[in-house]
Legacy VTK file of the C-alpha trace (Angstrom):
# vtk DataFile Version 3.0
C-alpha trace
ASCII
DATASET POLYDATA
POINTS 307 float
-18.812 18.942 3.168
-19.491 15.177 4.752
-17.078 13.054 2.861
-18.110 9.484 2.798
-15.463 6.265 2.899
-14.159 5.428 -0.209
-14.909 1.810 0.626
-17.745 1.108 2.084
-19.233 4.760 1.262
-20.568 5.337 4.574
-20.906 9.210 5.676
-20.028 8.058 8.858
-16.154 9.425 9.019
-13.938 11.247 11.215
-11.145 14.094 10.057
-7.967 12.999 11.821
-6.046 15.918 10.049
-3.815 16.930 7.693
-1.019 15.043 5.206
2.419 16.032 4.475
4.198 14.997 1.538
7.258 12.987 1.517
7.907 13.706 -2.080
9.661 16.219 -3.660
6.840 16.427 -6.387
2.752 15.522 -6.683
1.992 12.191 -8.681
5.244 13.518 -10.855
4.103 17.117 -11.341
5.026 20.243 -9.627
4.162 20.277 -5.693
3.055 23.956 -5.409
0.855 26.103 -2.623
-2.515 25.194 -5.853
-1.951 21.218 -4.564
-4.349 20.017 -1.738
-2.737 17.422 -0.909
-5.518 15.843 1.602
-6.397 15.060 4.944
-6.705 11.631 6.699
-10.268 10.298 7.461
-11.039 7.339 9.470
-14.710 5.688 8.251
-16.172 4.962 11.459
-18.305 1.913 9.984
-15.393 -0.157 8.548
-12.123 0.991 10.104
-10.427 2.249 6.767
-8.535 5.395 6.948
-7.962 6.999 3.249
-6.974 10.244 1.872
-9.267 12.875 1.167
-9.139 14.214 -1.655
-8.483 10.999 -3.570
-6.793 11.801 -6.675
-8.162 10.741 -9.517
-7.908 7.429 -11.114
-6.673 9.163 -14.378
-4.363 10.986 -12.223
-2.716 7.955 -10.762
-2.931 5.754 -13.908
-1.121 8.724 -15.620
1.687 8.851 -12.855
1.900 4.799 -12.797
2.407 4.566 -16.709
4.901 6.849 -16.299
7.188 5.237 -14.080
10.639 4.377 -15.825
11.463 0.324 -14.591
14.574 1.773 -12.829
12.651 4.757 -10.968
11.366 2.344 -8.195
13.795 0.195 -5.544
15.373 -2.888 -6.732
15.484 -5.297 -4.445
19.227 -7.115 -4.144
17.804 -10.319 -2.735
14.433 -11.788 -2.361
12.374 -10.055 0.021
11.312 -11.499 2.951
7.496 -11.079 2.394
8.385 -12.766 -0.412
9.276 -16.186 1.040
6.292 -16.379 2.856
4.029 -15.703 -0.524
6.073 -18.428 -1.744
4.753 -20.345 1.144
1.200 -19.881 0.481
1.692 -20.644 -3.213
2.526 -24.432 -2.972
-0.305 -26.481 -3.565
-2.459 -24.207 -4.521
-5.805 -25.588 -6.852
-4.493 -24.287 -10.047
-1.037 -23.761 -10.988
-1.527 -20.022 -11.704
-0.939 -16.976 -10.012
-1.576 -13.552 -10.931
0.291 -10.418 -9.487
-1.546 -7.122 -9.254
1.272 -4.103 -9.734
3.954 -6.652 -10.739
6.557 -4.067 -12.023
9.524 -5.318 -13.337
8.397 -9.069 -12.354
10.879 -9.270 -10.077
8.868 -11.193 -7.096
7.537 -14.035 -9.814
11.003 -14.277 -11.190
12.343 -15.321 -7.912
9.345 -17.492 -6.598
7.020 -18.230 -9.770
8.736 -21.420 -10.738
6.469 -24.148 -11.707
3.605 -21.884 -12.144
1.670 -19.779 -15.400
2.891 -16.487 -13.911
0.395 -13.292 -15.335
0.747 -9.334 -14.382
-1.670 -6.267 -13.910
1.124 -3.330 -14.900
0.054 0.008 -15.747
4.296 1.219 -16.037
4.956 0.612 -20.089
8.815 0.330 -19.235
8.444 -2.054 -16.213
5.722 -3.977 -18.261
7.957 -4.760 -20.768
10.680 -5.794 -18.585
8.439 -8.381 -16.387
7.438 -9.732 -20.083
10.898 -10.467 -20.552
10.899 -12.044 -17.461
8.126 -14.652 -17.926
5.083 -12.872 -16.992
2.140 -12.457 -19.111
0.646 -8.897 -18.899
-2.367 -9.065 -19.193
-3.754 -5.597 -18.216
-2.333 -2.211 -16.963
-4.774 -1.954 -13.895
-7.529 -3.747 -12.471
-10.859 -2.434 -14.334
-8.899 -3.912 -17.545
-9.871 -7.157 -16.159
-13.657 -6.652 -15.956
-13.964 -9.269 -19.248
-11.176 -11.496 -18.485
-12.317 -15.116 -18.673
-9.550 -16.874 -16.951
-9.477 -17.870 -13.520
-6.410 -17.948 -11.260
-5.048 -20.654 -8.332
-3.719 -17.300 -6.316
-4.041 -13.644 -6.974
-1.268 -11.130 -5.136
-0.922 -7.396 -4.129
2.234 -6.668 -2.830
2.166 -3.078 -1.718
-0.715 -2.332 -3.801
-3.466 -1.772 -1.773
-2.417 1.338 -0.297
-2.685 2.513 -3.793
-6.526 1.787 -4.983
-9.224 4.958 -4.880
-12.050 2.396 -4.431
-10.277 -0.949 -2.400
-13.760 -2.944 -1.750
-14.747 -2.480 -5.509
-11.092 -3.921 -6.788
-11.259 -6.404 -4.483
-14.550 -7.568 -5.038
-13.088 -7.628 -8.865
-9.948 -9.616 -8.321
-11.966 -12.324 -5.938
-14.586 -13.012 -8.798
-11.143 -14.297 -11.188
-9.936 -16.781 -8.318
-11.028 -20.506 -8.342
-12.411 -22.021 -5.793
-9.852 -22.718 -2.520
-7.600 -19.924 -4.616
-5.713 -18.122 -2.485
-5.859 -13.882 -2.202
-2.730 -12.865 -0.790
-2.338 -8.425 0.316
0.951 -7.477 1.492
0.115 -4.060 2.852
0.865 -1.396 6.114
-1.423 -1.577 8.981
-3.219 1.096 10.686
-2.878 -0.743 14.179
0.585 -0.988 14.314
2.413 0.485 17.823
4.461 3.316 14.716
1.554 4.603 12.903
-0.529 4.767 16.158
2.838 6.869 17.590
3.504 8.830 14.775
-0.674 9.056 13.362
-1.304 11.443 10.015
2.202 12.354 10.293
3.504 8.361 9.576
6.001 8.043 6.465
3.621 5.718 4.501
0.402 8.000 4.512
2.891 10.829 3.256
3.315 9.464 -0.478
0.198 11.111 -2.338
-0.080 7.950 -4.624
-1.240 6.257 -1.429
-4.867 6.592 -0.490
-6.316 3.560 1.537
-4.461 2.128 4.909
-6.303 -0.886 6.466
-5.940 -2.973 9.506
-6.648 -6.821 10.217
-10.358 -6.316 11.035
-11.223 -4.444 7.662
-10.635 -7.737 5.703
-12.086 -9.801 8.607
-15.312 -7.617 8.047
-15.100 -7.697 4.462
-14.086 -11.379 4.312
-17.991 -13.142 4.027
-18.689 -10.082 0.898
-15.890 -11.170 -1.260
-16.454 -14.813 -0.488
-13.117 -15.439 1.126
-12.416 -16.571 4.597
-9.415 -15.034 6.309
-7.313 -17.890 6.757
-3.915 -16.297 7.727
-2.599 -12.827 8.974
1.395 -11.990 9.553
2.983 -8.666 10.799
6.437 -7.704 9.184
8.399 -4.880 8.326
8.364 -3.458 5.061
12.107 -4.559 4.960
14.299 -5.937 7.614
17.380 -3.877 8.366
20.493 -4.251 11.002
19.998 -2.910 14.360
22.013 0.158 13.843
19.531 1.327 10.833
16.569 0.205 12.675
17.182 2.634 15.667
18.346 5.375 13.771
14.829 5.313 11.633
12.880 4.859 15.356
15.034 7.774 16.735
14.680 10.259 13.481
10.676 9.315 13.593
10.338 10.673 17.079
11.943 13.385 16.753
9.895 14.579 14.040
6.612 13.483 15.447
7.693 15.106 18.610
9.122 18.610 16.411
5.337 18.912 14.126
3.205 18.178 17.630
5.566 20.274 19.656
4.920 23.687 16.823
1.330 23.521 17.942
1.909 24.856 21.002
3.025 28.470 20.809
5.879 28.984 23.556
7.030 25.652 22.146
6.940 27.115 18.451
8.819 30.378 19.974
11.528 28.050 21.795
12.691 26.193 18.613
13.067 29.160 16.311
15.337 30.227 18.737
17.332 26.450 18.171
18.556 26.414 14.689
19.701 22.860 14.857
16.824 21.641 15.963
14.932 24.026 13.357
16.676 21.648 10.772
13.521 19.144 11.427
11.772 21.648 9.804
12.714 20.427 6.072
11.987 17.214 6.713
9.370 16.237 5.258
8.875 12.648 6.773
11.400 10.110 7.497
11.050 6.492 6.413
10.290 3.619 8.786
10.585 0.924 6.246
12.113 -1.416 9.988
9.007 -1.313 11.592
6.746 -3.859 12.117
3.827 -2.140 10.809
3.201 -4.313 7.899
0.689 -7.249 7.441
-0.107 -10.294 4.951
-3.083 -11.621 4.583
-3.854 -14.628 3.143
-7.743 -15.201 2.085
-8.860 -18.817 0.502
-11.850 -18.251 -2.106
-14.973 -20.692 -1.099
-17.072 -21.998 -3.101
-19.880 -19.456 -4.571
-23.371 -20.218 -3.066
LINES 1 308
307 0 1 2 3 4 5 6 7 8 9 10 11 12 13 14 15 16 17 18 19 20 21 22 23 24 25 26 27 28 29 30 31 32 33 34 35 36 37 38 39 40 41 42 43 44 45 46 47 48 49 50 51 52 53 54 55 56 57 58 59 60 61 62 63 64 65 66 67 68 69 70 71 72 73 74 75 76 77 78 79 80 81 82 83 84 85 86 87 88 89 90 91 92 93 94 95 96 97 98 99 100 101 102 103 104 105 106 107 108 109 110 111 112 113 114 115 116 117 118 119 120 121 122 123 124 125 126 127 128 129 130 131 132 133 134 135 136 137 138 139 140 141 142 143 144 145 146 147 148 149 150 151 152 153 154 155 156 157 158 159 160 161 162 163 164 165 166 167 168 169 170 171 172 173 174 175 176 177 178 179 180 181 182 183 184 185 186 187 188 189 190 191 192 193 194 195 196 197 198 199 200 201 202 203 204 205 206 207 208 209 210 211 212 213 214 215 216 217 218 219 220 221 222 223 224 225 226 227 228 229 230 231 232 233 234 235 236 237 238 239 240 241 242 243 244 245 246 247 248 249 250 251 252 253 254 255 256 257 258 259 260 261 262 263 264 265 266 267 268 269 270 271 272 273 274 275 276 277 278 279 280 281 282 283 284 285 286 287 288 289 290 291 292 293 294 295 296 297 298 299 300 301 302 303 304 305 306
């Protein structure tokens, strides 16, 4: 069967191979031999690599609306993507911003000040809790905003992208609602990054079902001039900074398990470590996080005027 990019839809794509699963479940359901749980693809016309099959969109609304406000990581102190959002909010041409996947509202709380803070949230717990917080919901994912008739100074997705079925379509969606010299800010992993090109379909962020699109700096370069944007900043960080001591322990763990899933391809190798029961032990893991790398980017678009 040619599967075509869930992007740009071009039949053009490549198999790269198969996903594992970090979790212990699928989208909060059982993880059993029935689940496929996809392969990677790499569209050869626009760079995206996605997950194939994409589960549904009821699926993952289902699994997001289900998501107690205390299931997900709590940050102790203000991120450090979160400083440079704040950076790209001052001055912006309307004193609005609107945060796709806001959650609890934490990131608002801490940088929204002075600003008519709004929230996409499909969780009803977290929802709740980033009303209490300030932030207007004002949908629980982004078709709900096909008829909204406000317009926004800056929209952001922090670690949302990963998670849309149909990226170009949502962002083609959320571009139409900024004002002109608005600024559309994605915090999300990227494909190019010296980890994921080490570690490939085997990398700890493809391994969550719920996410299904990785990009890389040229896909919103290419894509810039359709959702009437221009590209006008792009920073690598890590997902979250860590001491030294953490940071090589996740480089050292992530080697070892790339090196363990290539190394059982190759039969005498396969033969070798059943023989090595602590070595074997790899075998459970599933992935391993890699949350120090540098394999994240922002990008900040600025809407231009509509032709």
């Amino acid at each position: 069967m040619r599967v075509s990019c869930i992007a740009c839809d071009s039949p053009h794509t490549t198999r790269l191979g198969g996903l594992s699963v970090f979790t212990s479940d699928y989208l909060g359901g059982p993880l059993d031999s029935t689940i496929d749980v996809g392969s990677m693809y790499r569209c050869n016309n626009c760079s995206l690599l996605f997950r194939w099959p994409v589960p549904s969109p009821e699926e993952l609304l289902s699994y997001y609306e289900g998501l107690d406000k205390d299931e997900w990581w709590k940050p102790e102190t203000e991120r450090e993507v979160w400083r440079d959002i704040q950076k790209q909010l001052a001055n912006l041409p309307d004193a609005s911003v609107l945060d796709v996947g806001c959650f609890r509202g934490d990131m608002l709380q801490k940088i929204g000040a002075g600003l008519s803070c709004f929230g996409v949230e499909p969780s009803l717990s977290a929802s709740r809790e980033a009303d209490a917080h300030g932030v207007e919901i004002i949908g629980n994912n982004i078709d709900s905003l096909r008829t909204e008739k406000r317009r926004f100074g800056a929209i952001t997705l922090v670690d949302v992208a990963e998670h849309l079925p149909r990226p170009l379509d949502s962002f083609q969606l959320l571009s139409d609602l900024l004002v002109t010299g608005g600024k559309f800010i994605v915090f999300t992993g990227s494909t190019d990054s010296l980890s994921w090109k080490f570690a490939g379909q085997d990398y700890w962020y493809s391994s969550m079902p719920e996410h299904v699109a990785f990009f890389q700096p040229s896909w919103f370069k290419g894509f810039a001039a359709k959702l009437n944007v221009r590209v006008t900043e792009i920073k690598r960080l890590s997902y979250c900074p860590v001491t030294f001591p953490v940071r090589t322990d996740e480089a050292l763990k992530n080697v070892a398990f790339v090196v363990y899933r290539r190394g059982k391809q190759v039969p005498l190798v396969r033969t070798l470590i059943s023989r090595l029961p602590v070595i074997k032990r790899i075998e459970n893991w599933q992935s391993c996080w890699w949350t120090s790398a540098r394999d994240h980017i922002l990008v900040t678009m600025t809407k231009i005027a509509e032709t």
